[in-house]
N, CA, C and O atoms as CSV, one atom per row, in Angstrom:
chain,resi,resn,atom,element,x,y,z
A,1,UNK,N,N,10.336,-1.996,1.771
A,1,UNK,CA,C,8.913,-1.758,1.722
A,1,UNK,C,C,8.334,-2.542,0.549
A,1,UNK,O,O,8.849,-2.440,-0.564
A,2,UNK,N,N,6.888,-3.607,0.850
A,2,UNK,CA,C,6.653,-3.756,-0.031
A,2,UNK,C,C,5.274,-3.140,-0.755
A,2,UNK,O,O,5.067,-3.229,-1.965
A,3,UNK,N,N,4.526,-2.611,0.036
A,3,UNK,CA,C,3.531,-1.549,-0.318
A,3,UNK,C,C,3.893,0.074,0.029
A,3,UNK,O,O,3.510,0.703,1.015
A,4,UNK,N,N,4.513,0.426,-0.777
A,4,UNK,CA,C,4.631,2.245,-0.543
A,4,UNK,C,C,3.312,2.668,0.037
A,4,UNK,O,O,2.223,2.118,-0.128
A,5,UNK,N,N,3.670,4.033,0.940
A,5,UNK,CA,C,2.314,4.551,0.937
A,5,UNK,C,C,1.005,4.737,0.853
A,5,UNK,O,O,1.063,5.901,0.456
A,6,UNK,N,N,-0.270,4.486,0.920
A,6,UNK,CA,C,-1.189,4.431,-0.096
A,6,UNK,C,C,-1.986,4.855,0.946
A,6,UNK,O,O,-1.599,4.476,2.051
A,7,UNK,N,N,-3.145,5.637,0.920
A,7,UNK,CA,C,-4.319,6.259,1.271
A,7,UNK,C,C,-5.895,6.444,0.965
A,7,UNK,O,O,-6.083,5.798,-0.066
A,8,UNK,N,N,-6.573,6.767,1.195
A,8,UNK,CA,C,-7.610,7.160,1.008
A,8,UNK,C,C,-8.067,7.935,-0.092
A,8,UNK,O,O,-7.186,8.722,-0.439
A,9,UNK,N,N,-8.883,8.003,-0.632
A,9,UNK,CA,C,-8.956,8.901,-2.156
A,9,UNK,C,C,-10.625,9.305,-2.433
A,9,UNK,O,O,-11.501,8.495,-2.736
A,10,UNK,N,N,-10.794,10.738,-2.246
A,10,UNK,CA,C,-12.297,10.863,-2.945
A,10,UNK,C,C,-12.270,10.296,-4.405
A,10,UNK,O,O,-11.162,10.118,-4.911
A,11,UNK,N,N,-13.222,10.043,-5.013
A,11,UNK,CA,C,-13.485,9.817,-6.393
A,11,UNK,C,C,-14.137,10.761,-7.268
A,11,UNK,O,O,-14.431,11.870,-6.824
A,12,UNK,N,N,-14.372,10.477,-8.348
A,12,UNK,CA,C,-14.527,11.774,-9.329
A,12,UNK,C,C,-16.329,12.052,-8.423
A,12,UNK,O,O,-16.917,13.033,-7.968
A,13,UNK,N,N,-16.586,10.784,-8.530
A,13,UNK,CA,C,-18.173,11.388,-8.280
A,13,UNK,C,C,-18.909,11.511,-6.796
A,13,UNK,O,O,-20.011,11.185,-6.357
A,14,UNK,N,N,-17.429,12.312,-6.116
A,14,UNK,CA,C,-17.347,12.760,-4.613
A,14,UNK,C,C,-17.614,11.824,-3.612
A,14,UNK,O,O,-18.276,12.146,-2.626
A,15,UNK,N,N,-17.082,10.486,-3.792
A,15,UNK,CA,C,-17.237,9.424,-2.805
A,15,UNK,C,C,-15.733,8.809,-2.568
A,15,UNK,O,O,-14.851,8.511,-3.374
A,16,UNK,N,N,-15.810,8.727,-0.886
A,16,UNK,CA,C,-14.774,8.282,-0.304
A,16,UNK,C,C,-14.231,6.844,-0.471
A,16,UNK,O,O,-14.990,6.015,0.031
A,17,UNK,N,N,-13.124,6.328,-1.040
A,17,UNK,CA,C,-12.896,4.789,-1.333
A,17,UNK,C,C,-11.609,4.957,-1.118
A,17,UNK,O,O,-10.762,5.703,-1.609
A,18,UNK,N,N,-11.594,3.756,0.080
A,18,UNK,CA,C,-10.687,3.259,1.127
A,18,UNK,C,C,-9.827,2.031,0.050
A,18,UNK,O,O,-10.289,1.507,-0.964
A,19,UNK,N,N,-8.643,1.845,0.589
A,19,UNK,CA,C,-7.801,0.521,-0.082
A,19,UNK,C,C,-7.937,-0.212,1.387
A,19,UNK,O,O,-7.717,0.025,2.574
A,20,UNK,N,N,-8.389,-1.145,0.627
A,20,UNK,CA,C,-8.483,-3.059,1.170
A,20,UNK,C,C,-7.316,-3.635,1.224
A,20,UNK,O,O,-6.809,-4.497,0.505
A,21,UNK,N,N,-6.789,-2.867,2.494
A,21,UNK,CA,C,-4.850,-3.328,3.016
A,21,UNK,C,C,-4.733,-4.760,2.416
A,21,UNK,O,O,-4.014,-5.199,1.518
A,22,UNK,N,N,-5.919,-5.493,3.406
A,22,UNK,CA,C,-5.711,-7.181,3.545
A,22,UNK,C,C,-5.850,-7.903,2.077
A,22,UNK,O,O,-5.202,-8.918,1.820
A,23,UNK,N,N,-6.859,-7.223,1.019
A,23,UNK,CA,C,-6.716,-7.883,-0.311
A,23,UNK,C,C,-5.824,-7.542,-1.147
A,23,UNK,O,O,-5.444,-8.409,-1.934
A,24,UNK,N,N,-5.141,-5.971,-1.230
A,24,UNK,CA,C,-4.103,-5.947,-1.348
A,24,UNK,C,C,-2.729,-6.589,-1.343
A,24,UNK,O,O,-1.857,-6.799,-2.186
A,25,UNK,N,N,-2.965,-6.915,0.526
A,25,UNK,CA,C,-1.895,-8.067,0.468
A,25,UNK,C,C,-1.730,-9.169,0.010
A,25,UNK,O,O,-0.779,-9.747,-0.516
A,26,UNK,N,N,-3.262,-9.553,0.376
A,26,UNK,CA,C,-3.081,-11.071,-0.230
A,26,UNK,C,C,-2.693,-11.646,-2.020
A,26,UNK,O,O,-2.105,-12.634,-2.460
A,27,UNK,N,N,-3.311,-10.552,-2.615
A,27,UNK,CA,C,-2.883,-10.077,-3.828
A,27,UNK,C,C,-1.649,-10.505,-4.173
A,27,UNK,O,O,-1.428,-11.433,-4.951
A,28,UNK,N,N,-0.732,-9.763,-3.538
A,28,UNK,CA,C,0.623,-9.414,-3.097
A,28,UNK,C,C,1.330,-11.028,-2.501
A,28,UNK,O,O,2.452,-11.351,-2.893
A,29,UNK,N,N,0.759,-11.683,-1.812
A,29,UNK,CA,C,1.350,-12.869,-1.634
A,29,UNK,C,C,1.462,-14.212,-2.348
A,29,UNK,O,O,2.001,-15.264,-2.003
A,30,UNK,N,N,0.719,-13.826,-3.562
A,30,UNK,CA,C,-0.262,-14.945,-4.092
A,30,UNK,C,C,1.127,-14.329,-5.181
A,30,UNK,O,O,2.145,-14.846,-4.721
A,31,UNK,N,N,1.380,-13.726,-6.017
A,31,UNK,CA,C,2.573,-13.447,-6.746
A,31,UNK,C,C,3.815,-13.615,-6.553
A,31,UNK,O,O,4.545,-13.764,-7.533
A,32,UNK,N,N,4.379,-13.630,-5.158
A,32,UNK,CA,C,5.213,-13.849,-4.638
A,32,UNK,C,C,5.279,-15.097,-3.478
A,32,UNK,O,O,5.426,-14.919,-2.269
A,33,UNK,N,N,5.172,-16.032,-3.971
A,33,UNK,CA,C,5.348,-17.292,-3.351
A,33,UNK,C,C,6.592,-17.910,-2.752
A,33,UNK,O,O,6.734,-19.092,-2.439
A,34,UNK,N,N,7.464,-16.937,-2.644
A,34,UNK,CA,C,8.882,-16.975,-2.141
A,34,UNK,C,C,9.173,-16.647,-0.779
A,34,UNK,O,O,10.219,-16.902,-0.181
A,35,UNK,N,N,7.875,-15.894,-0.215
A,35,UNK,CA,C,8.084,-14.935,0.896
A,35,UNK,C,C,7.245,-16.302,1.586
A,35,UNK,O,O,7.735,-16.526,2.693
A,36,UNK,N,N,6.475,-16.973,1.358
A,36,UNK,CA,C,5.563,-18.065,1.843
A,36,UNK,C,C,6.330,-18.959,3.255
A,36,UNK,O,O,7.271,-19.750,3.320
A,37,UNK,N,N,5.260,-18.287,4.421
A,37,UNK,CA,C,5.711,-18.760,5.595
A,37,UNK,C,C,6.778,-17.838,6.415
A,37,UNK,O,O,7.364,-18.182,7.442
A,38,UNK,N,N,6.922,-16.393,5.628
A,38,UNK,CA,C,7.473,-15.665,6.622
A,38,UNK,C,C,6.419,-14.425,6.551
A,38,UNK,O,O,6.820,-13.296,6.272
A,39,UNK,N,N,4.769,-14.755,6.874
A,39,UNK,CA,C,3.918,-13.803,7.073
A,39,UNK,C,C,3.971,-12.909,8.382
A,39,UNK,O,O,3.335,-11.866,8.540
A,40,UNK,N,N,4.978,-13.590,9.441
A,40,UNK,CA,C,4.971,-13.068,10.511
A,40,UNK,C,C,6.161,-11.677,10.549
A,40,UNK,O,O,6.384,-10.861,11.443
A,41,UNK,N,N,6.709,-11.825,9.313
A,41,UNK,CA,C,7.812,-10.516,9.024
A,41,UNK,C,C,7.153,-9.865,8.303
A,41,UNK,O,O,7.919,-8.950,8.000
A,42,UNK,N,N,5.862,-9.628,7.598
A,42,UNK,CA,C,5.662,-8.932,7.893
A,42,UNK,C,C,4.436,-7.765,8.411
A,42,UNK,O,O,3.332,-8.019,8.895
A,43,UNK,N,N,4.970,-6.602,8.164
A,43,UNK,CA,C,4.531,-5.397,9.151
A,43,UNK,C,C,3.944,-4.440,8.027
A,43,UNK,O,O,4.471,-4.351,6.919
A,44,UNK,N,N,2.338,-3.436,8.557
A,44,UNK,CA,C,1.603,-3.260,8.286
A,44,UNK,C,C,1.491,-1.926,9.108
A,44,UNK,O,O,1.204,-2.052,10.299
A,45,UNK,N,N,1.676,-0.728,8.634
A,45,UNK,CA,C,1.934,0.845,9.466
A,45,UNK,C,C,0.905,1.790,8.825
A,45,UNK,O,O,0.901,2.103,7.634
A,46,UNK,N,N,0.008,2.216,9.784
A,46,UNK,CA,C,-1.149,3.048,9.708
A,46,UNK,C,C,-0.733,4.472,10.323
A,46,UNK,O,O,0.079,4.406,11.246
A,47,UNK,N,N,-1.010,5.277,10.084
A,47,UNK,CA,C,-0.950,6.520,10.625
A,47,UNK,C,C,-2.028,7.715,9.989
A,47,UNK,O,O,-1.970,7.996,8.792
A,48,UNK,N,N,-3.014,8.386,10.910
A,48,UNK,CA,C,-3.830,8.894,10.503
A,48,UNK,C,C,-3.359,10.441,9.430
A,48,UNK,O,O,-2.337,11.083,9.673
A,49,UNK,N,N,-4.185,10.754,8.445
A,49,UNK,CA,C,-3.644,11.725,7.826
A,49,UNK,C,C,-5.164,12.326,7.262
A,49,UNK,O,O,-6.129,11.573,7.137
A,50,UNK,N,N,-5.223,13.766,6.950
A,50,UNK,CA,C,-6.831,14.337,6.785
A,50,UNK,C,C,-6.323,14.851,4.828
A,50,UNK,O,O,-5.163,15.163,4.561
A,51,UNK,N,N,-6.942,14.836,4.231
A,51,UNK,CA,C,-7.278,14.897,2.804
A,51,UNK,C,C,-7.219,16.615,2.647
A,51,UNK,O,O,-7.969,17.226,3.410
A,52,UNK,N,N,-6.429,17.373,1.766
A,52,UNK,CA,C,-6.802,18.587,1.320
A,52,UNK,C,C,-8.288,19.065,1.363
A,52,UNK,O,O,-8.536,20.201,1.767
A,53,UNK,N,N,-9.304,18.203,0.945
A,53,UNK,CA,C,-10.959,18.132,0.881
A,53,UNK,C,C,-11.577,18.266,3.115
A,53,UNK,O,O,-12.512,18.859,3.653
A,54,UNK,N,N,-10.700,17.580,3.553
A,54,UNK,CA,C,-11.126,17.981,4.886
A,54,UNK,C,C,-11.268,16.759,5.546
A,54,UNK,O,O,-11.629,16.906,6.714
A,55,UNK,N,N,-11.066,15.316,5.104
A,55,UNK,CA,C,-11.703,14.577,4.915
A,55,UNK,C,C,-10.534,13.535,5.696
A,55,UNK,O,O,-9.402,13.701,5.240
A,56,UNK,N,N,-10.606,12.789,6.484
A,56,UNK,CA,C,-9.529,12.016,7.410
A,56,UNK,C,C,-9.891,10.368,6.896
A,56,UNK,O,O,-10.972,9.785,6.819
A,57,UNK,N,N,-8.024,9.763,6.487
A,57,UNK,CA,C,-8.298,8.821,5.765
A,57,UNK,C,C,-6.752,8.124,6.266
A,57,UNK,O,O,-6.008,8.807,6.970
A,58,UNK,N,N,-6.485,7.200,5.988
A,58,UNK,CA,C,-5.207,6.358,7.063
A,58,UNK,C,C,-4.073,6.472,5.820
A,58,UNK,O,O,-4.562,6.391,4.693
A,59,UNK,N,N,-2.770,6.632,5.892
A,59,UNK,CA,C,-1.817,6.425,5.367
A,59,UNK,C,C,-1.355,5.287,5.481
A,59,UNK,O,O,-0.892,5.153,6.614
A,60,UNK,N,N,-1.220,4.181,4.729
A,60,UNK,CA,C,-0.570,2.818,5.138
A,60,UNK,C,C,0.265,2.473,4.111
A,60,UNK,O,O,0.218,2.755,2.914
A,61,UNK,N,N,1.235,1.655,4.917
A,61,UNK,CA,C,2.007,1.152,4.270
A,61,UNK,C,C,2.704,-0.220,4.510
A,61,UNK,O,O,2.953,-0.265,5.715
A,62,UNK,N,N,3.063,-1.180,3.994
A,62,UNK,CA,C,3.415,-2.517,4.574
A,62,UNK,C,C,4.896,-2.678,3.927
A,62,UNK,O,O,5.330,-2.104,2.928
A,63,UNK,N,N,5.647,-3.745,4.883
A,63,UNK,CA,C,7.088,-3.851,4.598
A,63,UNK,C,C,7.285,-5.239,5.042
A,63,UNK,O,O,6.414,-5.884,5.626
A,64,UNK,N,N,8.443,-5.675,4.751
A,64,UNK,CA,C,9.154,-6.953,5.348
A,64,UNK,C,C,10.348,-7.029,5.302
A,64,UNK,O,O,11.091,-6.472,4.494
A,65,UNK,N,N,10.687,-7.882,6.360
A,65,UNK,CA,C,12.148,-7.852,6.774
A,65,UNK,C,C,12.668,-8.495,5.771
A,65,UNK,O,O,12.260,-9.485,5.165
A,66,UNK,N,N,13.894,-7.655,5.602
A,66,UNK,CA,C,14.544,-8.059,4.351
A,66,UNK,C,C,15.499,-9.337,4.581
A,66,UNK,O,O,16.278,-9.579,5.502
A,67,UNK,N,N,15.144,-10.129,3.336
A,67,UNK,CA,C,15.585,-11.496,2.956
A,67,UNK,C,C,15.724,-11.879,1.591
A,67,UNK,O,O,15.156,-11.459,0.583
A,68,UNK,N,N,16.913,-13.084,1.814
A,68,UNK,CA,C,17.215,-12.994,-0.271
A,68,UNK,C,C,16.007,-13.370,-1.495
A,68,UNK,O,O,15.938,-13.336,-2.723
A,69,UNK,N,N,15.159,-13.731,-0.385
A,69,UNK,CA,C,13.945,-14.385,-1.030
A,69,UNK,C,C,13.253,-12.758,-1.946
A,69,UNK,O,O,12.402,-12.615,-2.824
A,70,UNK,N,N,14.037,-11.891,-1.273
A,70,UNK,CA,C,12.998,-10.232,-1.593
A,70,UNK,C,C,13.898,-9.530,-1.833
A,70,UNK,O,O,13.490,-8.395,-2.077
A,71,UNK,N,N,15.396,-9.661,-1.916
A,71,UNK,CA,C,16.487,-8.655,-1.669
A,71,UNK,C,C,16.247,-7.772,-3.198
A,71,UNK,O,O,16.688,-6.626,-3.271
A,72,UNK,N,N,15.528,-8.391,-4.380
A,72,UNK,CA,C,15.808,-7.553,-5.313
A,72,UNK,C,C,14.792,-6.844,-6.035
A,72,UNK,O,O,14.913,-6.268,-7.116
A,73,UNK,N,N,13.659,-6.969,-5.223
A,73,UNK,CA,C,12.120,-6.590,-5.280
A,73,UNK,C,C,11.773,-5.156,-4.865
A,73,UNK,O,O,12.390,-4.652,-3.927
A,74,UNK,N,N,10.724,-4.403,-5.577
A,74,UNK,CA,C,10.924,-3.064,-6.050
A,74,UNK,C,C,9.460,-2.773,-6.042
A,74,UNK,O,O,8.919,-3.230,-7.048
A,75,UNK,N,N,8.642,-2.154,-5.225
A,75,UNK,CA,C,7.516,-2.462,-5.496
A,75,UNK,C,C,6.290,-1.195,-6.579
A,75,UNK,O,O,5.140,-0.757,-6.548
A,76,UNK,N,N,7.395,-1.116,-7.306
A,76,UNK,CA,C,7.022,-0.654,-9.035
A,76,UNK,C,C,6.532,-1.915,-9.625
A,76,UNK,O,O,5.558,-1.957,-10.377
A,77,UNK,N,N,7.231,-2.946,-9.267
A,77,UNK,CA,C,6.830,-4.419,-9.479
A,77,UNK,C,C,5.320,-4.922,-9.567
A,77,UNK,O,O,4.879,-5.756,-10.357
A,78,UNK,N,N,4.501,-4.100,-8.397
A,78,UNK,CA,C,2.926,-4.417,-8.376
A,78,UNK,C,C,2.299,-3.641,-7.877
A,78,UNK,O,O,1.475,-3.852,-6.986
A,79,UNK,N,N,2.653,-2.333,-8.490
A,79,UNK,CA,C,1.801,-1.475,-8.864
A,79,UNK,C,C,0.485,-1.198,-9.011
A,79,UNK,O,O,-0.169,-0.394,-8.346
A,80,UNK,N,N,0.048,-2.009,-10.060
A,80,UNK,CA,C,-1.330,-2.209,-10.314
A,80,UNK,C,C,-2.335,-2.228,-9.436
A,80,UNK,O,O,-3.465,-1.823,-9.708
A,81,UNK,N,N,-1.943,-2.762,-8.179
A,81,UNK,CA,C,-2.668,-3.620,-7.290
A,81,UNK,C,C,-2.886,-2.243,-5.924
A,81,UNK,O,O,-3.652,-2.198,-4.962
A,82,UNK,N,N,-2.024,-1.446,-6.329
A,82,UNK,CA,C,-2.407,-0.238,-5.540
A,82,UNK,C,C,-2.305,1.248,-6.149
A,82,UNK,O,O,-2.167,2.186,-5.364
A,83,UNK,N,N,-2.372,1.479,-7.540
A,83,UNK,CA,C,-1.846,2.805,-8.184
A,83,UNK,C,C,-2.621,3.685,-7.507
A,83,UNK,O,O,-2.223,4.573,-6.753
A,84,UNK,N,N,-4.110,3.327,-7.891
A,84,UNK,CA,C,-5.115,4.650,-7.453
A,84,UNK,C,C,-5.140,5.379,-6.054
A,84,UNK,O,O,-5.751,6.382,-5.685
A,85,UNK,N,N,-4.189,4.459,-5.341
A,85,UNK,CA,C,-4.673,4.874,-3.652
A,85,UNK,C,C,-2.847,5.665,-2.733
A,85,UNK,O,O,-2.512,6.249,-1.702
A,86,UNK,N,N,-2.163,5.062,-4.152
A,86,UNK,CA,C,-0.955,5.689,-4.009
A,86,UNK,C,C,-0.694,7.426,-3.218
A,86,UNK,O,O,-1.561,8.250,-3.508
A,87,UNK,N,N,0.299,7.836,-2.407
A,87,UNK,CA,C,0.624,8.899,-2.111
A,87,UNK,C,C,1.192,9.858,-2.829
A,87,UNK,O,O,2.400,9.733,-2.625
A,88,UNK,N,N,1.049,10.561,-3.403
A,88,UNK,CA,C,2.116,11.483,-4.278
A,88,UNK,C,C,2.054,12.732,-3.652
A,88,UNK,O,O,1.074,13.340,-3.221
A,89,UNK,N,N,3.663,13.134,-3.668
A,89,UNK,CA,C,3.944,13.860,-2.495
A,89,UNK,C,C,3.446,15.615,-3.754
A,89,UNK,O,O,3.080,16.749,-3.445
A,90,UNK,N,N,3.653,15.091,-4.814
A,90,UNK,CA,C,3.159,16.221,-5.789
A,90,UNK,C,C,1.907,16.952,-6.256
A,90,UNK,O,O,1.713,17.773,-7.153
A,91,UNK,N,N,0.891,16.208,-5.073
A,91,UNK,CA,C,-0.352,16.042,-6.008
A,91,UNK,C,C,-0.610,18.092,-6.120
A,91,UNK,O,O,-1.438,18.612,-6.868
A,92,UNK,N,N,-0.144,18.478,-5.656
A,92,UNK,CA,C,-0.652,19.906,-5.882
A,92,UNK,C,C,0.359,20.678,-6.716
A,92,UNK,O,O,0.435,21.895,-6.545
A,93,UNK,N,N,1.350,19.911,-7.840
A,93,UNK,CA,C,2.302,20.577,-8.388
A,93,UNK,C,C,1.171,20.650,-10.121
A,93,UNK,O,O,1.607,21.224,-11.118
């Protein structure tokens, strides 16, 4: 996987903000120039999921077929580029 999880998120000042899969990725490709020309591996998985708040927002996540170009890539690695929209399976601990 190279994008874990990531979802939908109200904000502090009760507004819904979606993650931008595609700038995300591209983000994501522009750092990793190794994977360049195997865009067709990869894959991009949506599945609908509704918010504690009531509120229905997509779970996604993107991956690629694994190759040595990626075999040792961790995607703690780029973080940044998706923290806020991240899944945490804890959020109510």
């Amino acid at each position: 996987m190279i994008i874990p999880d990531i979802h939908g998120k109200v904000t502090r000042d009760g507004k819904m903000s979606e993650p931008d899969i595609y700038w995300i990725l591209e983000k994501w490709r522009e750092r990793h120039p190794e994977v360049k020309g195997r865009e067709r591996d990869i894959r991009i998985e949506q599945g609908r999921m509704t918010l504690p708040q009531g509120i229905e927002t997509y779970l996604t996540s993107v991956s690629i077929v694994a190759g040595e170009d990626i075999e040792s890539y961790g995607p703690a690695q780029d973080q940044d580029l998706y923290a806020f929209y991240l899944w945490e399976d804890q959020e109510n601990s």
